[in-house]
N, C-alpha and C positions, 0 to 999 in steps of 0.2 A: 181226426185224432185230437185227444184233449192237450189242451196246453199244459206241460207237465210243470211249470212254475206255478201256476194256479191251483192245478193240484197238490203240491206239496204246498204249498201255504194253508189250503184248505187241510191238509192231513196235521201239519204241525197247530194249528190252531182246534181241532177236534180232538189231537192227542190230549190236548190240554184240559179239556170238558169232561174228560172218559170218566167214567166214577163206577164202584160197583153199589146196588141196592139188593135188599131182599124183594123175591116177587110180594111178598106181601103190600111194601110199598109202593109197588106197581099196579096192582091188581085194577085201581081205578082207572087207571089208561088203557087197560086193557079191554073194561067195557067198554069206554069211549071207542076203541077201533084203531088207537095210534101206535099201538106195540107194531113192532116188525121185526121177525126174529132172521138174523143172520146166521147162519151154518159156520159149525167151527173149523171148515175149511178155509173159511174167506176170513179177510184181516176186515174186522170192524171196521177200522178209522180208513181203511182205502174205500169199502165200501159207503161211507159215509161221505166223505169226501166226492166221490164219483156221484152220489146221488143230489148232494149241496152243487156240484156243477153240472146237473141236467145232464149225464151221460146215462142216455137211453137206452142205450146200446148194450152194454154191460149189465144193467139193471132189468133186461129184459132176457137177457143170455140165465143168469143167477136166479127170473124167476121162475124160465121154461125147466131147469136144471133144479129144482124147489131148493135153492139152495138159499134164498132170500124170501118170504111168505109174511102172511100176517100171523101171529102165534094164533095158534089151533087153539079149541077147547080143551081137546088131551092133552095138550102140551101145558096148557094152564093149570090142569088139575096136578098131572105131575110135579111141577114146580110150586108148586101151593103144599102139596103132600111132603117135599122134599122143603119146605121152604128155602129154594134155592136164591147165591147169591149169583147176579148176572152182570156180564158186563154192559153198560150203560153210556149211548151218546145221545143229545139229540140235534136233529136235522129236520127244522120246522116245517111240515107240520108232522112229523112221528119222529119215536123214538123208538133207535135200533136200540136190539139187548142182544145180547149172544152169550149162553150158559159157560163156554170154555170159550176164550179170546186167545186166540194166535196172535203173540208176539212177534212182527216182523223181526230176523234176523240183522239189519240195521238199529232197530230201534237204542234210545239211550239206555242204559240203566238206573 
């Protein structure tokens, strides 16, 4: 089980990083292969968090469930057509985006 102090450190310190961009300013990472798109079921920063602490476990549950993937070509044209903005963290070596980002119920305002 992951140590839940580690992970809230690692959530509160990616909270902090969140930013949104347009996919246009993205688009060059996305050639690159470093996009990873998150499902707006799952909270960005726990995901990001859980993959910053090597939790395999989850991150392979999220990718059998395609609920975590690398952004598609469809998905890129869509967002390029809609010039959409994303939410934005990064977790070296990629960076998660997720179109709608679920605000934990906790979170500050």
């Amino acid at each position: 089980m992951m140590n839940e102090k580690i992970l809230a450190s690692l959530r509160e310190e990616l909270n902090e990083q969140t930013a949104q961009m347009h996919w246009r300013e993205l688009q060059r990472y996305f050639a690159g292969g470093t996009l990873i798109s998150v499902a707006p079921e799952l909270d960005l920063i726990d995901v990001g968090a859980r993959i910053a602490a090597d939790d395999k476990a989850s991150v392979q549950d999220w990718m059998m469930a395609e609920l975590l993937q690398r952004v598609s070509d469809a998905q890129a044209m869509q967002w390029l057509a809609q010039d959409a903005l994303l939410w934005t963290v990064v977790v070296k070596p990629w960076i998660l985006v997720q179109h709608e980002r679920r605000v934990p119920p906790n979170a500050a305002h």
